[in-house]
C-alpha positions as CSV (number, residue, x, y, z in Angstrom):
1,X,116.6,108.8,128.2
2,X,117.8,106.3,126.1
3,X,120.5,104.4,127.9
4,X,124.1,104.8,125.8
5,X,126.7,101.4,124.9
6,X,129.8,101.5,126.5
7,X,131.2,102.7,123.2
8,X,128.9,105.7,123.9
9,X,126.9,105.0,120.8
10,X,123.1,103.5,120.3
11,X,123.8,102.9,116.9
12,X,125.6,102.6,114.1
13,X,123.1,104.3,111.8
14,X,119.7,105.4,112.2
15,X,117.1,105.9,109.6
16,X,115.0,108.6,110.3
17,X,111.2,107.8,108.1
18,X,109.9,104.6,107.6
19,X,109.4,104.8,103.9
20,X,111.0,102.9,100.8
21,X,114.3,105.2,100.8
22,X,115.2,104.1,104.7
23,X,114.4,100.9,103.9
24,X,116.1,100.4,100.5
25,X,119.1,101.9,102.5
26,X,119.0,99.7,105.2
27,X,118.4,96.8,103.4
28,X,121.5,96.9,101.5
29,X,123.9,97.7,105.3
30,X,121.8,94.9,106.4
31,X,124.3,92.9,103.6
32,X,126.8,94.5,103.5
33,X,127.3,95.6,107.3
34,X,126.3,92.9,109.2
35,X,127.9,93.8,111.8
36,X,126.2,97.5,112.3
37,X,123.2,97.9,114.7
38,X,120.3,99.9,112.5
39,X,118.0,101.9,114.2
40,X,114.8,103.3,112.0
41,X,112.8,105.9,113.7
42,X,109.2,106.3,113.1
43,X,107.0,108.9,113.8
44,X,103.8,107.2,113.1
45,X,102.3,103.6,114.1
46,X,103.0,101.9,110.9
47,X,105.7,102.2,107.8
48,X,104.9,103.6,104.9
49,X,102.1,106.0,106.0
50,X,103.3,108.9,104.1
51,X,104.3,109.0,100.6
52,X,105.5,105.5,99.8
53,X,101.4,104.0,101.0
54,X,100.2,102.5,97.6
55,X,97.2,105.1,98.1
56,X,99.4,108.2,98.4
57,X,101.3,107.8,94.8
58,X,100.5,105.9,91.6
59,X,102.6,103.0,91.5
60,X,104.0,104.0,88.7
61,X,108.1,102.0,88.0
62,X,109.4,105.3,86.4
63,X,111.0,104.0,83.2
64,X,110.3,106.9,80.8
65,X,108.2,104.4,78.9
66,X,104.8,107.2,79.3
67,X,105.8,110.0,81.1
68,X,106.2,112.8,78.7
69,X,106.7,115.2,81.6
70,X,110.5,114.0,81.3
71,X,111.0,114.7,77.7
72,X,109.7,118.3,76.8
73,X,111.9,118.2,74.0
74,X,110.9,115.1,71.7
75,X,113.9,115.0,70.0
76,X,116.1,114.7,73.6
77,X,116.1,111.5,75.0
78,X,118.5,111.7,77.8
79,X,116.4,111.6,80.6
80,X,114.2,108.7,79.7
81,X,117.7,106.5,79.1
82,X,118.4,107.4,82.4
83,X,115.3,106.7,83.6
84,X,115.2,103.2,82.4
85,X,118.4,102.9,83.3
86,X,117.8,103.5,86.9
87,X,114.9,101.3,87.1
88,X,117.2,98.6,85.3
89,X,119.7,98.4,88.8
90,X,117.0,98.4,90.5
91,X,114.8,95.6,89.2
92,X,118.1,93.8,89.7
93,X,118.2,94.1,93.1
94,X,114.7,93.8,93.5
95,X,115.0,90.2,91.0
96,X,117.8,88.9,93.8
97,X,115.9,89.3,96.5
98,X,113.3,87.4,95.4
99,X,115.0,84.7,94.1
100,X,117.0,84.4,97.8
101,X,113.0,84.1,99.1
102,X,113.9,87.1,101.1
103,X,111.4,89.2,99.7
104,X,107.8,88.4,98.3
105,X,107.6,89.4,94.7
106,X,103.5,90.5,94.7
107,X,104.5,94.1,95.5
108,X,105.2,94.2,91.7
109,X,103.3,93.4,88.6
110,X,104.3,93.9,84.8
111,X,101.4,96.2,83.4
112,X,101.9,98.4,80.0
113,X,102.5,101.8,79.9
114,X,100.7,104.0,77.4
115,X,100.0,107.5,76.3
116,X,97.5,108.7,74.3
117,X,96.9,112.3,73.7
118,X,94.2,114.6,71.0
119,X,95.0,117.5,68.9
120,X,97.1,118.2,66.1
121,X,99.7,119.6,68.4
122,X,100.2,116.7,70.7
123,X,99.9,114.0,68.0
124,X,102.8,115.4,66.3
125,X,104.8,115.7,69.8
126,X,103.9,112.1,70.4
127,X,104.7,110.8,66.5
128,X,108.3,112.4,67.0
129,X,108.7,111.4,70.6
130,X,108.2,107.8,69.1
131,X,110.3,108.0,66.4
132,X,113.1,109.4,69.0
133,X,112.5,107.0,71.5
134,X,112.3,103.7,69.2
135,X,115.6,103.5,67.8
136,X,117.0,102.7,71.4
137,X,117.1,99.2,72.6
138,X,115.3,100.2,75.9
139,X,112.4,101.3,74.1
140,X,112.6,98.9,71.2
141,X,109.0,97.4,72.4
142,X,107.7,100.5,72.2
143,X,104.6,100.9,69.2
144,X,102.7,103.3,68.2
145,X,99.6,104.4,66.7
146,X,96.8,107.1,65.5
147,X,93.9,104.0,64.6
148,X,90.9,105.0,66.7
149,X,90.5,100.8,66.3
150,X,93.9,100.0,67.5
151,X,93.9,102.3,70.6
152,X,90.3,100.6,71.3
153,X,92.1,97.2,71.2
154,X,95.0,98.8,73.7
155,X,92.8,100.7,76.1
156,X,89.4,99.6,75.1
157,X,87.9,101.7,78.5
158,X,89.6,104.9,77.0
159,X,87.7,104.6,73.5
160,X,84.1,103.7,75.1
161,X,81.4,105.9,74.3
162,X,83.6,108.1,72.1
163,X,81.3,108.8,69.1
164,X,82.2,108.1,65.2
165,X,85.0,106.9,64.0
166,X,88.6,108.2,61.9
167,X,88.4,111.8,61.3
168,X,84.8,112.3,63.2
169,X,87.2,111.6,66.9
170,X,89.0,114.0,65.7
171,X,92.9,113.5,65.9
172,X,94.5,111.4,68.6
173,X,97.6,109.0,68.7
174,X,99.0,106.3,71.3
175,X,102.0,104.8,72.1
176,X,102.7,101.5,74.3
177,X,104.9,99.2,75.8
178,X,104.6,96.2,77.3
179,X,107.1,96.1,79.5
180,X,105.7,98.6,82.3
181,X,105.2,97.7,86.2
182,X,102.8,98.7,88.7
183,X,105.0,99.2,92.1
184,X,102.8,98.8,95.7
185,X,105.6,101.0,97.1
186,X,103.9,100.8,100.7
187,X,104.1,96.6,100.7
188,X,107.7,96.8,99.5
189,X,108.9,99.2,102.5
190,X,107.0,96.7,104.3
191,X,109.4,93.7,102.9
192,X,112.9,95.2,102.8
193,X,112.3,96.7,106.6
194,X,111.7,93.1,107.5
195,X,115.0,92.1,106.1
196,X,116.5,95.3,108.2
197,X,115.0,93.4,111.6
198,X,116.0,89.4,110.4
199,X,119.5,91.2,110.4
200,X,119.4,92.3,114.1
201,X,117.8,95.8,113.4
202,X,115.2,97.6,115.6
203,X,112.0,99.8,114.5
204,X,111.1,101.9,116.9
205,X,106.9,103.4,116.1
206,X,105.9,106.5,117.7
207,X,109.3,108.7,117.4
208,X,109.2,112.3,116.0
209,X,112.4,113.3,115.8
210,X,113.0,117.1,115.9
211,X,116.3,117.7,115.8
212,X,119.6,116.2,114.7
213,X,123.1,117.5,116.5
214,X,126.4,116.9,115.9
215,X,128.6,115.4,119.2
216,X,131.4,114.1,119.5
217,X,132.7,111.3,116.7
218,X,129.2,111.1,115.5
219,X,125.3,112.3,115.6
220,X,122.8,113.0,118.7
221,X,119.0,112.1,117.3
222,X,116.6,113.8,119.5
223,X,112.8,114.2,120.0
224,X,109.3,113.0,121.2
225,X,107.8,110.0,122.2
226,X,104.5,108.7,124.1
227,X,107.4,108.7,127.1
228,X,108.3,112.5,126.4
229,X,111.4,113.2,125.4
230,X,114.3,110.5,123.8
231,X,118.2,111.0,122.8
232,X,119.8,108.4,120.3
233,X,123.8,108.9,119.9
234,X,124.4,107.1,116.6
235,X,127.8,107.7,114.6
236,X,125.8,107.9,111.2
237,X,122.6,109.4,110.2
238,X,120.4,109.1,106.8
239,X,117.5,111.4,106.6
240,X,114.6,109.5,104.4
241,X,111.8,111.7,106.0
242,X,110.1,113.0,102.9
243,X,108.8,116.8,102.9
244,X,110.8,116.9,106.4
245,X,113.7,116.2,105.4
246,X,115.0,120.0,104.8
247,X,114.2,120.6,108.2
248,X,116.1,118.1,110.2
249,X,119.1,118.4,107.6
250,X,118.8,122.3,108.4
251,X,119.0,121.3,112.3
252,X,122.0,119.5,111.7
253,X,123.9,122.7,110.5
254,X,125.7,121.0,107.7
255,X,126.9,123.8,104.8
256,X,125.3,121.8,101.8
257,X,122.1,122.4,102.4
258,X,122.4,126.1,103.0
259,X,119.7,128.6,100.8
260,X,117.8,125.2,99.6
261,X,113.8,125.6,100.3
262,X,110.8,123.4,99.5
263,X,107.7,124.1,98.7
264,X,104.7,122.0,99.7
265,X,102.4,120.7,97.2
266,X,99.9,118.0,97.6
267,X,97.5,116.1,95.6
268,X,94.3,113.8,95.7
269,X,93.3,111.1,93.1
270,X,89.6,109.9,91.7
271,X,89.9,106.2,93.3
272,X,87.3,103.4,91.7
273,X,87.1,100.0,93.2
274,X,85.0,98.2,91.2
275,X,86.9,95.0,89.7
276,X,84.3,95.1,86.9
277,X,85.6,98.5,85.8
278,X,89.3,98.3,86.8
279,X,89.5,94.9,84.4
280,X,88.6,97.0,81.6
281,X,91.8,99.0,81.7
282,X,94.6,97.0,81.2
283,X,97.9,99.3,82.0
284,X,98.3,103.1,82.8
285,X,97.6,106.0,80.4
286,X,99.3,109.2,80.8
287,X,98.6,112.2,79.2
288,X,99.7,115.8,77.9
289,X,99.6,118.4,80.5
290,X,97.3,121.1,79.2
291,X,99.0,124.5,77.8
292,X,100.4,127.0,80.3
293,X,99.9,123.7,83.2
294,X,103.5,122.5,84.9
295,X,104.9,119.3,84.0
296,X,104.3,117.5,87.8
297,X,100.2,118.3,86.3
298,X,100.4,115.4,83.5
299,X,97.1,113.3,84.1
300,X,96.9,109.3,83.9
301,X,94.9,107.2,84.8
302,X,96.4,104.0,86.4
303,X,95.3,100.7,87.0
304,X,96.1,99.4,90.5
305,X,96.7,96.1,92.5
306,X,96.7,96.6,96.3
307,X,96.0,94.4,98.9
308,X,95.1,91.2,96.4
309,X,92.4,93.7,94.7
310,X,92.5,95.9,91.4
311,X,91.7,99.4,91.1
312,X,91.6,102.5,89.0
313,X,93.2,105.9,89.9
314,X,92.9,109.2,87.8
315,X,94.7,112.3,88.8
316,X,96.7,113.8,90.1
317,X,94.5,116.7,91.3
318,X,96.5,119.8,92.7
319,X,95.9,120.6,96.2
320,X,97.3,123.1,98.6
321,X,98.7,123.4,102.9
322,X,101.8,124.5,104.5
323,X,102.2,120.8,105.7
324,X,105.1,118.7,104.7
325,X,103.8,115.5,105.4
326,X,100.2,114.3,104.8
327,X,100.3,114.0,109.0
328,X,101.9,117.2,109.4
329,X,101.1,120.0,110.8
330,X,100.4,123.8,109.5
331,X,103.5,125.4,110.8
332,X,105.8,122.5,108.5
333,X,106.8,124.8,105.9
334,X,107.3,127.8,108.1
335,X,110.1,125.8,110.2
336,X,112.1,125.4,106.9
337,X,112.4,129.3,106.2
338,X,115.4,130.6,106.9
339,X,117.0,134.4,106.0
340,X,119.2,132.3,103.6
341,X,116.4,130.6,101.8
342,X,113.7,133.5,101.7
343,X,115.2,134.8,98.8
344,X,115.3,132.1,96.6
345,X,112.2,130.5,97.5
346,X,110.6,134.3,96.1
347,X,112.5,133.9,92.8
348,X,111.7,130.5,92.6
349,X,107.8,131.6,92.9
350,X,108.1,134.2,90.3
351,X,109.8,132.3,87.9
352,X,106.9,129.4,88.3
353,X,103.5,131.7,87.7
354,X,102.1,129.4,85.5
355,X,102.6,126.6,88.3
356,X,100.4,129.1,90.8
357,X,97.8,129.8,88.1
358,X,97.7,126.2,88.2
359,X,97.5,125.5,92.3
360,X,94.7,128.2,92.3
361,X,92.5,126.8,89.7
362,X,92.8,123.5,90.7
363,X,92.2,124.9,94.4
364,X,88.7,126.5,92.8
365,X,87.3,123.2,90.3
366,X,85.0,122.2,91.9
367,X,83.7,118.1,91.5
368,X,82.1,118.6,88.3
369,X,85.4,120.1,86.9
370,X,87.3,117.7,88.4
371,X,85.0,114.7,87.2
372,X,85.4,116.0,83.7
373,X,88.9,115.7,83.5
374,X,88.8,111.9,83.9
375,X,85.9,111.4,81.2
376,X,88.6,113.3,78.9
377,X,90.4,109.6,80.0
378,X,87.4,107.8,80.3
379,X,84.1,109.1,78.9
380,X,82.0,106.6,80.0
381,X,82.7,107.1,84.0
382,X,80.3,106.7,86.1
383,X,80.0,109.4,89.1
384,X,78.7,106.8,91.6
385,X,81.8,104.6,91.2
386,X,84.5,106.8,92.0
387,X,85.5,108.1,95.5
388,X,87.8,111.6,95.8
389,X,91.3,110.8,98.8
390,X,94.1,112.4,99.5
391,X,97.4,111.5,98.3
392,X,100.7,111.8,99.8
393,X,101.6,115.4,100.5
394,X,104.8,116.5,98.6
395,X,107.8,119.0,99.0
396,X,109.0,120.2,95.8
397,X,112.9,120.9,96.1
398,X,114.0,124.9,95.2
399,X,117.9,125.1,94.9
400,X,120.0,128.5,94.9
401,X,121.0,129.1,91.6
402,X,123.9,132.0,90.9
403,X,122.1,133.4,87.6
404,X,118.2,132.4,88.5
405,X,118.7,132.8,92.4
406,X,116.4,129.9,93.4
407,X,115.1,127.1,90.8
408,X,112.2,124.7,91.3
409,X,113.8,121.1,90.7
410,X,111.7,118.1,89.0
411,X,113.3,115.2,90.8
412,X,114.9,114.0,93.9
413,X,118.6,115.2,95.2
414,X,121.0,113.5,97.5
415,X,122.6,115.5,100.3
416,X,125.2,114.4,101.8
417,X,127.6,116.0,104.8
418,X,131.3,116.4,103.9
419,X,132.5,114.0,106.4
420,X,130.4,110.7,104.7
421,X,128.3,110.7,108.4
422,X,124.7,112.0,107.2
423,X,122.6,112.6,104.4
424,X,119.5,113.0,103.2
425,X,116.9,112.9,100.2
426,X,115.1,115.5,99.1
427,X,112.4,116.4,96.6
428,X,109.8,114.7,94.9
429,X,109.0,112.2,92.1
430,X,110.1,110.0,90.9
431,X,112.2,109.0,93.7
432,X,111.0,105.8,95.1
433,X,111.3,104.3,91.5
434,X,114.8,105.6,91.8
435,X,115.7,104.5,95.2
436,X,118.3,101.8,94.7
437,X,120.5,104.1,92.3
438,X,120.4,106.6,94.9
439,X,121.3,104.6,97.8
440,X,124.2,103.2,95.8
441,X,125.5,106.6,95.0
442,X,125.6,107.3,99.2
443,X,127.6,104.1,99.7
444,X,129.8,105.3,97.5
445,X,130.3,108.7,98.8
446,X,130.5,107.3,102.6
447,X,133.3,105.0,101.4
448,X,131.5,101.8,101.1
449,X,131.9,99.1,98.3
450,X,128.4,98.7,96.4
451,X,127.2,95.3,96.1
452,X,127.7,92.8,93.1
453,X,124.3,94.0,91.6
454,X,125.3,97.3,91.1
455,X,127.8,96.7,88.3
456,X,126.4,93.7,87.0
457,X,124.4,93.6,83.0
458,X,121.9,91.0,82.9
459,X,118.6,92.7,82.4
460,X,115.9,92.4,84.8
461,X,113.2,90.0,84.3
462,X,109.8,90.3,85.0
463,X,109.5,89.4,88.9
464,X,105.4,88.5,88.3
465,X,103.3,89.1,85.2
466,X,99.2,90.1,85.5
């Protein structure tokens, strides 16, 4: 057992994950509560194992620059001004740290985003997603084109080995900007925990917590360790455990997160390592999900710089088990159903048919199918260069709804207790983009004053180009 303070606490907070949202959370207390002892809890032997590792998402700084998963509507451009909006505060903060040397800037690199789709159909969704998109500031960089020639010149790896030329491709259009970034998520956690421990906080590797209670004044943390069992008595709590998240909240018995469900989904990437290949792509190119195929399906195919090295990544590629963390185990999603939740997770299911037509055929391609999906990207790739792994493994928020009874959400939600004591994050993309937004909205609702960067203007300058 863990022995207590004589105030009877461990902790001020504890941070249960050791991902980007724990860290982007306790990087900002670090500021601006010095005086708080932080406590992350980990239950692996590293950060960043799950979803924020650089291998286990693609990198992508969510701006609504290419993802046309966020604007179904082409003539609705709310979400991508929020989008960029978002990213906007949290360059800022990012920018800041840099510039205090308290944080190394090579997790990031400015890297276009583009989309290029084929078909009549998409071409026209593109041209008047464009024309939408261009007359705001944000996207004022933003060009676009249906030149076989210019698209070569943008994404010269995308056009090789397509055959003729004009009419004889057959229709396709692009758009780009220039001012997209490539995010190693997993080196970031990495940086912004450090600053957690230069402030006096501790990390502790090898904890599983399975349960949080409520005592007296404040929270009891309790679970496993290589010791056996441990108890941490903290007075706050922030839940940033990915697809677990649900289930410790539910332990905690607070009301707001009663008849919410998740459903796991997970998803593996085509991964090429060969610098001769990955310099030929310069950016990442998303694409139009195929008809009847949810939005969380669009493909793209990214290049990469981790660990000093480029790469390419193509996917994602649906795939399915009851886990809720790429280290899980089966029984995950079983300890998050509840009597409550059973119902809404069924009309959630029913509602999303074409989401498990989907799961099941991408469950049954097999590596030739799979393969051919990326030459619809890239036609000249070459089988031998390419390596199938598994990315992070996801749970997909379902919310009680009064007229739907349970929705599938596209996105991340903040829960927090009525008290301003614990919360948590839950859901899915494209939340580590969206990480300092979020973590400004909980110091609000616990009562604290958000730093300077949160209402300041400047725009956010490039922290490294390449």
């Amino acid at each position: 057992m863990t022995h207590f303070t004589t105030e009877g606490f461990d902790a001020d907070l504890v941070l249960i994950g050791g991902g980007i949202m724990s860290a982007t959370f306790g990087a900002m207390l670090a500021d601006l509560r010095p005086d708080w002892r932080i406590v992350v809890l980990e239950r692996g032997d590293a950060l960043a194992e799950e979803s924020s590792g650089p291998w286990n998402n693609a990198g992508t700084g969510h701006t609504g620059y290419c993802e046309l998963n966020y604007m179904p509507d082409p003539a609705d451009a709310a979400k991508p001004l929020h989008m960029v909006e978002q990213f906007a505060l949290t360059r800022r903060w990012w920018d800041r740290l840099v510039a205090q040397g308290r944080l190394d800037g090579e997790f990031l690199h400015t890297t276009p985003h583009l989309d290029v789709v084929f078909g009549d159909r998409d071409v026209e969704y593109l041209r008047r997603r464009f024309d939408t998109l261009h007359r705001h500031p944000e996207f004022a960089a933003m060009e676009y084109t249906q030149d076989p020639a210019v698209i070569a010149d943008w994404a010269p790896l995308v056009m090789a080995g397509r055959t003729g030329a004009g009419e004889a491709l057959g229709p396709m259009a692009a758009t780009r900007h220039p001012g997209g970034t490539d995010v190693d998520f997993g080196a970031l956690t990495r940086g912004l925990t450090a600053i957690i421990t230069e402030a006096g906080g501790e990390v502790r590797f090898g904890h599983e917590v399975r349960r949080v209670k409520r005592s007296l004044a404040g929270w009891t943390v309790r679970g496993r360790n290589a010791d056996g069992r441990f108890e941490i008595r903290t007075r706050r709590v922030f839940v940033g455990a990915g697809g677990m998240a649900l289930r410790l909240l539910q332990s905690a018995r607070i009301p707001e997160v009663r008849g919410y469900a998740v459903l796991p989904v997970g998803a593996a990437f085509l991964r090429c390592s060969d610098p001769d290949v990955a310099h030929r792509l310069d950016g990442k190119v998303y694409g139009q999900a195929a008809i009847g195929a949810p939005p969380m399906s669009v493909p793209h195919l990214d290049r990469r710089y981790v660990d000093g090295a480029d790469h390419l990544m193509f996917g994602p590629y649906a795939t399915f088990s009851t886990k809720l963390l790429k280290r899980g185990r089966l029984t995950d999603f079983f300890t998050t159903v509840r009597p409550g939740n059973l119902h809404v997770i069924a009309a959630a299911g029913l509602q999303n048919l074409a989401l498990v037509r989907y799961l099941i055929s991408e469950l049954l391609a097999g590596k030739r199918k799979k393969f051919a999906q990326l030459q619809r990207f890239y036609p000249d790739a070459d089988p031998g260069q390419w390596e199938l792994i598994a990315a992070g493994q996801r749970a997909q928020l379902v919310t009680p709804d009064r007229r739907r009874i349970g929705v599938l959400q596209q996105g991340t939600e903040l829960v927090s207790g009525a008290d301003g004591t614990i919360a948590g994050l839950l859901g899915a993309s494209p939340g580590a983009s969206t990480a300092v937004p979020i973590m400004v909205d909980l110091l609000d609702r616990w009562g604290i004053e958000a730093p300077s960067f949160a209402t300041a203007t400047e725009p956010a300058d490039p922290l490294r180009a390449g």
